[in-house]
C-alpha positions in Angstrom: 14.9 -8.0 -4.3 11.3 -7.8 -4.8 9.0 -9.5 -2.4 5.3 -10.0 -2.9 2.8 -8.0 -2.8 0.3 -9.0 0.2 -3.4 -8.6 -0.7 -4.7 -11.4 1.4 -3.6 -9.6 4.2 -4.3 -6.6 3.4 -7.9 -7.8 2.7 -7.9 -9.8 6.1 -6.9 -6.8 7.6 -9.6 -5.0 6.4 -11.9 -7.1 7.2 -10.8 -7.4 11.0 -11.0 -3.8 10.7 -14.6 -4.1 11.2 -14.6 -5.3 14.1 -13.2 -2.3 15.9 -14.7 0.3 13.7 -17.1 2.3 15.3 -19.0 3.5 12.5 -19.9 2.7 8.5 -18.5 -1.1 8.4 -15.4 -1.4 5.3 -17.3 -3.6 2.1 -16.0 -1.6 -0.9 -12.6 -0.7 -1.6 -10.9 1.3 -4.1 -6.8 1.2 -5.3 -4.9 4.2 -5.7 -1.5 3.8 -7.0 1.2 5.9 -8.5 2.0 5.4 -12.1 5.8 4.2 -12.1 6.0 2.1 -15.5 7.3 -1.0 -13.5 4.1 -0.8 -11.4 1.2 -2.5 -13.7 2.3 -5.4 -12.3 0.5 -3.9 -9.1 -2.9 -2.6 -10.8 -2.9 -6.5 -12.2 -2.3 -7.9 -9.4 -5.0 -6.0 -7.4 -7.5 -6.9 -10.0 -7.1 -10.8 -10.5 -6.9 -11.0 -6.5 -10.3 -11.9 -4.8 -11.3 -9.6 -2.5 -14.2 -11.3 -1.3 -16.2 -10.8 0.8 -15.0 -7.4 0.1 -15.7 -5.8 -3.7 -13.2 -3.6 -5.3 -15.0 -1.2 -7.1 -12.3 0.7 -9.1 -8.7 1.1 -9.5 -6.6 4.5 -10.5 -3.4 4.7 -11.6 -1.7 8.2 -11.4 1.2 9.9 -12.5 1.0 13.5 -10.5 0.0 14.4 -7.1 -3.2 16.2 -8.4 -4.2 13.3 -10.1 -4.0 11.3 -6.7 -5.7 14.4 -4.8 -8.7 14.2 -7.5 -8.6 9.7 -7.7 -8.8 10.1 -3.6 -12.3 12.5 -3.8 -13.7 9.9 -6.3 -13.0 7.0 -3.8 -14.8 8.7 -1.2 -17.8 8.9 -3.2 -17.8 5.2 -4.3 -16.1 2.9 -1.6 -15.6 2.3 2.0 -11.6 2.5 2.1 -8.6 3.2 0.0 -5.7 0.7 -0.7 -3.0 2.5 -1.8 0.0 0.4 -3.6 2.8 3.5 -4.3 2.7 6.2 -2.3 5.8 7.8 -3.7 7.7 9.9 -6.8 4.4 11.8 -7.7 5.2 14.9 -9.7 2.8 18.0 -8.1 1.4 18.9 -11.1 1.6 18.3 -15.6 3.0 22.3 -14.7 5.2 21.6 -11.9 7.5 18.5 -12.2 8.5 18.8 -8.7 7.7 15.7 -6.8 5.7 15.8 -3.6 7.4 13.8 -0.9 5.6 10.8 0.4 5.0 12.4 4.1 2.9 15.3 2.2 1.0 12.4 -0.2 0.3 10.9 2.8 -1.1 13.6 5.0 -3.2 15.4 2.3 -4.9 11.9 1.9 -5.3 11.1 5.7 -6.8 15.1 5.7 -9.1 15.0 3.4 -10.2 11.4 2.9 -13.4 10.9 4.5 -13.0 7.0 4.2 -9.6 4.8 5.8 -6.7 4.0 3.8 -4.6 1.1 4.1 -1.1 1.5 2.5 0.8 -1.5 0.7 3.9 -0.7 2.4 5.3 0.1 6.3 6.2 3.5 5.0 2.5 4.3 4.6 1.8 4.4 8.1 5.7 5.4 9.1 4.5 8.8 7.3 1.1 9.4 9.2 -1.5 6.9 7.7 -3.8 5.1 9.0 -2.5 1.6 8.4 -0.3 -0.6 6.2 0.6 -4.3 5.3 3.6 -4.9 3.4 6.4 -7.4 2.8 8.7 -7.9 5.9 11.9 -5.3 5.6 14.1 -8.0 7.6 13.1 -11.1 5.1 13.6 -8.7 2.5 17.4 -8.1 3.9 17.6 -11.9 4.7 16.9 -13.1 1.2 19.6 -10.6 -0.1 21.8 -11.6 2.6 21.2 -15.0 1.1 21.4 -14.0 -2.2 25.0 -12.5 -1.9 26.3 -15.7 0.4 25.2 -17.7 -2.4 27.0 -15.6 -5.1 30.6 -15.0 -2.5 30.9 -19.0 -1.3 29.4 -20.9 -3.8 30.0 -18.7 -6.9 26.3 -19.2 -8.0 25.5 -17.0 -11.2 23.4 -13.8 -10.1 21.3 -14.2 -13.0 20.6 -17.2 -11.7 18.5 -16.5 -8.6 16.1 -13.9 -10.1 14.9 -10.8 -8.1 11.4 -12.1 -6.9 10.2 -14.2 -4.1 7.1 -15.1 -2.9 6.9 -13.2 0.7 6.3 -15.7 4.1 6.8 -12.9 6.4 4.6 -9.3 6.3 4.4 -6.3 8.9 1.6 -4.5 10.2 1.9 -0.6 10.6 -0.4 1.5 12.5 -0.8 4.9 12.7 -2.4 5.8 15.8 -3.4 9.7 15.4 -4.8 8.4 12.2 -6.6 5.4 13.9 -8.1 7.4 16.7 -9.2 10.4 13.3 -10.9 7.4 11.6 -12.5 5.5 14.9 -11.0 2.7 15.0 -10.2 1.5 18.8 -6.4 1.4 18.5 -4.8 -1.5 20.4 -3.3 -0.5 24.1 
């Protein structure tokens, strides 16, 4: 099951953000993502979105953790905050085809970012980040509860019901060690 990708709440997010930021106010943003084949789908979907009032200002798909270390130094130099899509299954380096877990991906960038980043998934903050929106886990397990109910006691075709839906439910992750870092007011 794939669920929608939430960008309007990520952007909303962002832009609430503001309000308890005690320093340089969020206006440009910058995607990171990790090259996974499947995953244009994300890189389009982040550029047709509107953003406004915020402006995207570049988008970098990657395909080894040195890549991402290097696309995360050129976002601090030309935006406000980071929006990461995948966070996960990045080889080290073109040398070493090891993959870098997604708790290291994740602390390296909260380290040495100079600028907040909001992850696309829970598992973003769940490994240290700042902040992330993403597609409810339960509705996610409800639809495919659905989904297999349909296909047991009414013998409906799996082919039939397609793998994506449009999400109506999304969660909000905070990090707080990384709110406090960043100077954001984290909620009590």
């Amino acid at each position: 099951i794939t669920m929608s990708t939430p960008y309007a709440a990520a952007r909303d997010t962002l832009i609430a953000a503001n309000g308890s930021r005690r320093t340089h106010p969020i206006q440009r943003i910058f995607h990171l993502t990790v090259d996974r084949g499947s995953y244009e789908r994300w890189e389009q979907g982040i550029q047709r979105f509107d953003w406004a009032p915020l402006q995207l200002v570049g988008s970098r798909t990657v395909a080894t953790f040195d890549d991402w270390k290097a696309a995360v130094v050129r976002a601090d130099s030309v935006s406000d905050a980071i929006v990461t899509g995948l966070h996960e299954g990045l080889r080290r380096s073109k040398a070493d085809p090891s993959l870098a877990s997604a708790h290291e991906i994740v602390q390296w960038t909260e380290t040495h970012s100079s600028i907040p980043v909001l992850g696309l998934d829970a598992s973003f903050a769940e490994n240290g980040g700042l902040v992330a929106v993403g597609p409810s886990p339960y509705e996610e397990g409800q639809v495919a509860a659905e989904f297999a109910l349909a296909i047991l006691n009414r013998h409906v075709p799996a082919a039939s019901l397609g793998t994506r839906r449009r999400s109506e439910q999304y969660v909000v992750a905070l990090g707080r060690r990384a709110m406090k870092k960043r100077h954001f007011d984290p909620p009590e």
